[in-house]
Backbone as CSV, one residue per row, in Angstrom:
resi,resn,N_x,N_y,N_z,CA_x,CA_y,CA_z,C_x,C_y,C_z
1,UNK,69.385,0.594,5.840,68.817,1.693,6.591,67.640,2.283,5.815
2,UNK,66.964,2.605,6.112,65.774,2.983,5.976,65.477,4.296,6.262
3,UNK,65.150,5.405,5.222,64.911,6.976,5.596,63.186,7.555,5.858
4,UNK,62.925,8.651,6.680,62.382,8.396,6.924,61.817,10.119,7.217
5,UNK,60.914,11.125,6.045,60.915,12.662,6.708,59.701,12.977,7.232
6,UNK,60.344,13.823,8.475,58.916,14.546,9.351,58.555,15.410,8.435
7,UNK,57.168,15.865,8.337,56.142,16.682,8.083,55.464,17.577,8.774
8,UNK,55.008,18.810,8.280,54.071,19.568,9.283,52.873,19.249,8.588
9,UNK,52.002,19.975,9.476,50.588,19.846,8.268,50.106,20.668,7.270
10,UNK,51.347,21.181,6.635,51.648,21.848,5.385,52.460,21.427,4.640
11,UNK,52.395,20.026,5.096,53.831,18.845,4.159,55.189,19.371,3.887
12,UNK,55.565,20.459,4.725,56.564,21.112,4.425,57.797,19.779,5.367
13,UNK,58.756,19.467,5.255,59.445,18.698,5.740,60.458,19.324,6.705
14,UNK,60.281,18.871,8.068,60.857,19.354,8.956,62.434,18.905,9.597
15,UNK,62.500,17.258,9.351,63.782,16.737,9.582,63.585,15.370,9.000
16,UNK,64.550,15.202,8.552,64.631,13.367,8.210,65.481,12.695,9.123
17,UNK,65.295,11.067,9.140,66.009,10.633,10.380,65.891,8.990,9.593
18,UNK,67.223,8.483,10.042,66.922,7.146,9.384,66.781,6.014,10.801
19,UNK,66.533,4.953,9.871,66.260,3.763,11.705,66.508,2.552,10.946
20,UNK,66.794,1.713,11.173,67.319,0.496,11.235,66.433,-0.626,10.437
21,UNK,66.795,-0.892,9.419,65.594,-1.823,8.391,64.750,-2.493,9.498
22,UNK,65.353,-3.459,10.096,64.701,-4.077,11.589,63.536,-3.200,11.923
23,UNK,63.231,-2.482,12.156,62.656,-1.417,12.536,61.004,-1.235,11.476
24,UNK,61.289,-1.494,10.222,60.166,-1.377,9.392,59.865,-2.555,8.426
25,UNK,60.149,-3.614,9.151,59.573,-4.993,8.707,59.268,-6.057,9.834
26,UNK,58.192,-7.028,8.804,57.263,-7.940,9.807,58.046,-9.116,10.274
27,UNK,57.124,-9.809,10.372,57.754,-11.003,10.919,58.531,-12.145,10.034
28,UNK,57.809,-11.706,8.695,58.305,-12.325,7.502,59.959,-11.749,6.826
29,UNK,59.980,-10.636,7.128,61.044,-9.794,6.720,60.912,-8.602,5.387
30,UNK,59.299,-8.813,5.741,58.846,-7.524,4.307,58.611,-6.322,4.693
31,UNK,59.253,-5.261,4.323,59.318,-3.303,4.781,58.366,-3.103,4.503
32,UNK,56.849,-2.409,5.506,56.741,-1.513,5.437,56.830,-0.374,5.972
33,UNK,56.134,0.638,5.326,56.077,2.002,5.677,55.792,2.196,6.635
34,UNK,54.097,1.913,7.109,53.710,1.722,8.227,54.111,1.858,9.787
35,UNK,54.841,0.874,9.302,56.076,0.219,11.083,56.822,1.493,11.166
36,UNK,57.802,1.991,10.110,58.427,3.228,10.448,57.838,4.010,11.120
37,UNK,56.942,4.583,10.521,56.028,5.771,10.584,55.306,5.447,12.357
38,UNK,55.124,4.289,12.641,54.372,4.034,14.080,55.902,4.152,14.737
39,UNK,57.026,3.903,14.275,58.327,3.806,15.086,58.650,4.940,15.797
40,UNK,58.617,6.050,14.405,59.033,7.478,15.015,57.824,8.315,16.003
41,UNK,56.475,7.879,15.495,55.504,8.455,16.522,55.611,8.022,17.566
42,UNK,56.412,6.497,17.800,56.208,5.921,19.859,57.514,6.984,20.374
43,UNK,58.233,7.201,19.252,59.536,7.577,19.893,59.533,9.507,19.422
44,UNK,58.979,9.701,18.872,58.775,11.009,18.965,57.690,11.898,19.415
45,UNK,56.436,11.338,19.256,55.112,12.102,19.248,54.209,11.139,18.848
46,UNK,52.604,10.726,19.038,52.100,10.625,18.520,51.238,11.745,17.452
47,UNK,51.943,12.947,17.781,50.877,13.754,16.948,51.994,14.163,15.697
48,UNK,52.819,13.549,15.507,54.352,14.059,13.815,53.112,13.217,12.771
49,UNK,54.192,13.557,12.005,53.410,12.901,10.552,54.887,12.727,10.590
50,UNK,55.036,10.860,8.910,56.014,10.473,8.535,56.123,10.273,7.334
51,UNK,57.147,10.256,6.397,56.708,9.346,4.587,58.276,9.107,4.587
52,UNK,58.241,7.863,4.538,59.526,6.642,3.736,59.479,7.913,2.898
53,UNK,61.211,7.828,2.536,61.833,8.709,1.085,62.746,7.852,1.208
54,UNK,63.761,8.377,0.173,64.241,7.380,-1.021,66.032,8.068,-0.953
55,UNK,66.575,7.667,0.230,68.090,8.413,-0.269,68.665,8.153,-1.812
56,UNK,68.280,7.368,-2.075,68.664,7.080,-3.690,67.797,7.776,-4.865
57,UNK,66.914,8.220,-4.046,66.040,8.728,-5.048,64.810,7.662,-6.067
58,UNK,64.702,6.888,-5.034,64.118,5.496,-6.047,62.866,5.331,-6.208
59,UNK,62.408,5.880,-5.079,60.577,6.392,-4.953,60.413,7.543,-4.298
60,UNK,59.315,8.401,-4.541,58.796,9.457,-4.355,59.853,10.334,-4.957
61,UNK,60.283,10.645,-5.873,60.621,11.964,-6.121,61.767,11.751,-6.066
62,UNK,61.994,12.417,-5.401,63.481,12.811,-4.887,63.458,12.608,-3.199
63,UNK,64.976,13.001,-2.526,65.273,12.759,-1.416,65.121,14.483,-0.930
64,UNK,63.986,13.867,0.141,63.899,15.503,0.651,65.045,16.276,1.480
65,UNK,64.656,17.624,1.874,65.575,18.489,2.390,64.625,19.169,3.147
66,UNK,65.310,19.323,4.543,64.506,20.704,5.185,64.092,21.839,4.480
67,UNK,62.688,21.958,4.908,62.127,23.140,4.037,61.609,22.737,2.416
68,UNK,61.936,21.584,2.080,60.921,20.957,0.770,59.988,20.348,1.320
69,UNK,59.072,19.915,-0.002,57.116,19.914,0.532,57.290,18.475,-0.049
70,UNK,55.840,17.678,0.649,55.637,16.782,0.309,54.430,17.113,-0.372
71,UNK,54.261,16.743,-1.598,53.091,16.566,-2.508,52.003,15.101,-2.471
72,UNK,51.283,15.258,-1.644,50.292,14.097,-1.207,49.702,13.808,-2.991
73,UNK,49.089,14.467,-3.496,48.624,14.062,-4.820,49.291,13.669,-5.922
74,UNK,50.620,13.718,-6.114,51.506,13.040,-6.805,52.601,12.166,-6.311
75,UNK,52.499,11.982,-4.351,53.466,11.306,-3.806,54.840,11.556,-4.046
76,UNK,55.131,12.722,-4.579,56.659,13.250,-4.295,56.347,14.163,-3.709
77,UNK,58.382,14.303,-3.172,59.001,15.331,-2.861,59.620,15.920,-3.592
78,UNK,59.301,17.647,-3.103,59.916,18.228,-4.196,60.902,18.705,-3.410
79,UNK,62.217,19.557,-4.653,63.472,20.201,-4.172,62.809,21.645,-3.572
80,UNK,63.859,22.024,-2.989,63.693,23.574,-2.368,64.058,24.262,-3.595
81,UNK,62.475,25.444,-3.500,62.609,26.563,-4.639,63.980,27.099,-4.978
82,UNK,64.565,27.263,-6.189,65.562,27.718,-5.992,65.438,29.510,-5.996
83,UNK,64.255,30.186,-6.551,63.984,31.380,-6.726,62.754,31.173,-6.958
84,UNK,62.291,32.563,-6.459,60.626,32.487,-6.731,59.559,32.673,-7.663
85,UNK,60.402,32.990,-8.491,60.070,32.883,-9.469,60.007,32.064,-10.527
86,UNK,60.750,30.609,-10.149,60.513,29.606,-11.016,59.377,28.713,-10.364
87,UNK,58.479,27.599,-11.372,57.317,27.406,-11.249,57.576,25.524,-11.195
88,UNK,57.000,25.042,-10.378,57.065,24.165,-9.816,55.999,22.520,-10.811
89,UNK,57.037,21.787,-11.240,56.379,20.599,-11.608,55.852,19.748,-10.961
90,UNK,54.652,19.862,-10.746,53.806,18.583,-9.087,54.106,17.433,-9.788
91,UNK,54.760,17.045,-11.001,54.185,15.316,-10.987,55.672,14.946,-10.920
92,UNK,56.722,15.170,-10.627,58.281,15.027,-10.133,58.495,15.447,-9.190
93,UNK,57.846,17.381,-8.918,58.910,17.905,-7.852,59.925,18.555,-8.380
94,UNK,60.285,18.914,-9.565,61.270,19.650,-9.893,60.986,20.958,-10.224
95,UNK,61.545,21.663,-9.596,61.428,23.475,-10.538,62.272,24.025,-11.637
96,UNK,61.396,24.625,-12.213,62.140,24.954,-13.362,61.848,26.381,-13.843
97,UNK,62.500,26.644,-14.812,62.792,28.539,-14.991,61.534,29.007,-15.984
98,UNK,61.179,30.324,-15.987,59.433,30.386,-15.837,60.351,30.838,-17.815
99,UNK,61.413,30.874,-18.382,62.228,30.857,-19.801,63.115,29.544,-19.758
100,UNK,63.075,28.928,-20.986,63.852,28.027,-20.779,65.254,28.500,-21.090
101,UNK,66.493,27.436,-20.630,67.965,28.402,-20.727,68.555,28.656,-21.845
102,UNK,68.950,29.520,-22.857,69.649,29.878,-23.740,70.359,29.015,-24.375
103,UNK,70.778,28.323,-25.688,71.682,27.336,-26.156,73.100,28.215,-25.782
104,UNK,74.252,27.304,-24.864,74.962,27.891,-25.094,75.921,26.727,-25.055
105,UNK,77.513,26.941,-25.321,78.565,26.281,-25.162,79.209,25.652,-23.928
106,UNK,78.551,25.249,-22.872,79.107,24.943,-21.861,80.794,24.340,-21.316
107,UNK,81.477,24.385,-22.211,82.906,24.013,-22.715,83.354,25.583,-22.350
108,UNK,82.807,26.954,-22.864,83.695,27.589,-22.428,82.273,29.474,-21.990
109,UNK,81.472,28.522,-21.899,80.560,29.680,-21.390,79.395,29.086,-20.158
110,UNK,79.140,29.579,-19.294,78.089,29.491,-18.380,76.722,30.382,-18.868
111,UNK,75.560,29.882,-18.358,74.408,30.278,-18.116,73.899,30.576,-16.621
112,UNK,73.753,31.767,-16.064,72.938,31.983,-15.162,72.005,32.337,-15.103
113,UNK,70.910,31.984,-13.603,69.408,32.747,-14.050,69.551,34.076,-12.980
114,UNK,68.992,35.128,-13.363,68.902,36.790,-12.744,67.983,36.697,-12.700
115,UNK,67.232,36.487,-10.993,65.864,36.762,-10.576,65.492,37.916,-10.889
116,UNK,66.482,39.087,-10.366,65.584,40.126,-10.337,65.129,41.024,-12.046
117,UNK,65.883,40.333,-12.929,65.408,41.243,-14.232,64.429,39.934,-14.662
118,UNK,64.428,38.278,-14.170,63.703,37.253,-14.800,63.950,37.210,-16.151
119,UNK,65.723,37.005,-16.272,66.516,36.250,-17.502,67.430,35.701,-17.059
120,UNK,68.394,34.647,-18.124,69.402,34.267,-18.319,69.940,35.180,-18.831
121,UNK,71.455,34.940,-18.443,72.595,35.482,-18.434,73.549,34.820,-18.532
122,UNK,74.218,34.653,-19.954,75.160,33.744,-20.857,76.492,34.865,-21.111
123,UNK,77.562,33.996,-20.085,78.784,34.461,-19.371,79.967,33.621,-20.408
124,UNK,81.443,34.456,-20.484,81.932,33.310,-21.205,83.241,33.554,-20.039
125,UNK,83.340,31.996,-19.691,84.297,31.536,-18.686,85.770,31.981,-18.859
126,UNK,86.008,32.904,-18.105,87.077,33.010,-17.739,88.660,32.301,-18.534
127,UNK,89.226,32.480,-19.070,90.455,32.044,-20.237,91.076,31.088,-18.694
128,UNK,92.112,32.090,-17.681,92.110,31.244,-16.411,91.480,30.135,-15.559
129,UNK,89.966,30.180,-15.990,89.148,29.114,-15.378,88.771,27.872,-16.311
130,UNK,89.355,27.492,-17.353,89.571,27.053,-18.655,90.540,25.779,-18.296
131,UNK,90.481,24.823,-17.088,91.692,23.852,-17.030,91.475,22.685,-17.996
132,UNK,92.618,22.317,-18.551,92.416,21.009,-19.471,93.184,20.485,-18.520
133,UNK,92.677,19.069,-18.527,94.121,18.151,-17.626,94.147,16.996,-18.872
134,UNK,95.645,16.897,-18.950,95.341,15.789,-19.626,96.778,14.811,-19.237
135,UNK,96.646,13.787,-18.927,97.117,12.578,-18.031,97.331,10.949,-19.063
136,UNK,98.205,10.828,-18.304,98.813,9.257,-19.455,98.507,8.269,-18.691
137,UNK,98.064,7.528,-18.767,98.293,6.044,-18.129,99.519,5.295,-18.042
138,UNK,100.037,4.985,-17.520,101.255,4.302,-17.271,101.085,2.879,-17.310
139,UNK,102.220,2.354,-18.323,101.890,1.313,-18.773,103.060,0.384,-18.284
140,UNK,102.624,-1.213,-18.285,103.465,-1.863,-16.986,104.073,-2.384,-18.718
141,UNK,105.527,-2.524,-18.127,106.700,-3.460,-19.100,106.750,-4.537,-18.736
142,UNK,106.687,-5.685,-19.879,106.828,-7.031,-19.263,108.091,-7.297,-18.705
């Protein structure tokens, strides 16, 4: 299967939709983009825009989401802002925190980011939220 996201003409991504490999290869059996992209315009509009993405994440970026942008000059997609205040990497698509996060112990403390003061906030987990599991393998007797 083959993925496949609409665009506005603010590359903002409006819906993704997948279609049938069949669908975006020739006569030889080689994908392209192209064929998709003419697939969803006979069957949706000629006036949508389209860009192949990558459910695996294997080209362009990442796998878009409603409301993430397509970056024509670095050919990714990026994730949806998570706050607005973090500042956006064009040559991945990833956002990141305008401080980087605090060293902390993740074993028995969390890090959060607080938009509105624009810090981290290094929490120590809960004694109750603290599960160890620990499990035997069972072993076969001859």
């Amino acid at each position: 299967m083959a993925h496949f996201a609409q665009i506005d003409e603010n590359n903002i991504v409006l819906q993704v939709l997948v279609v049938n490999n069949d669908c975006i290869c020739d006569e030889d059996g080689h994908e392209h983009e192209e064929l998709g992209c003419e697939f969803f315009c006979n069957l949706l509009g000629q006036d949508t825009r389209w860009k192949q993405c990558s459910y695996n994440n294997n080209f362009r970026g990442r796998y878009p989401g409603i409301g993430s942008e397509y970056l024509p000059d670095t050919d990714v997609f990026t994730e949806i802002q998570p706050f607005p205040s973090w500042i956006l990497n064009r040559e991945d698509g990833t956002w990141g925190p305008p401080t980087p996060c605090p060293e902390h112990d993740p074993e028995t403390q969390y890090a959060a980011w607080d938009e509105e003061n624009l810090q981290w906030v290094v929490s120590e987990i809960p004694e109750e939220n603290l599960q160890w599991v620990v499990s035997e393998i069972p072993t076969e007797e001859a």
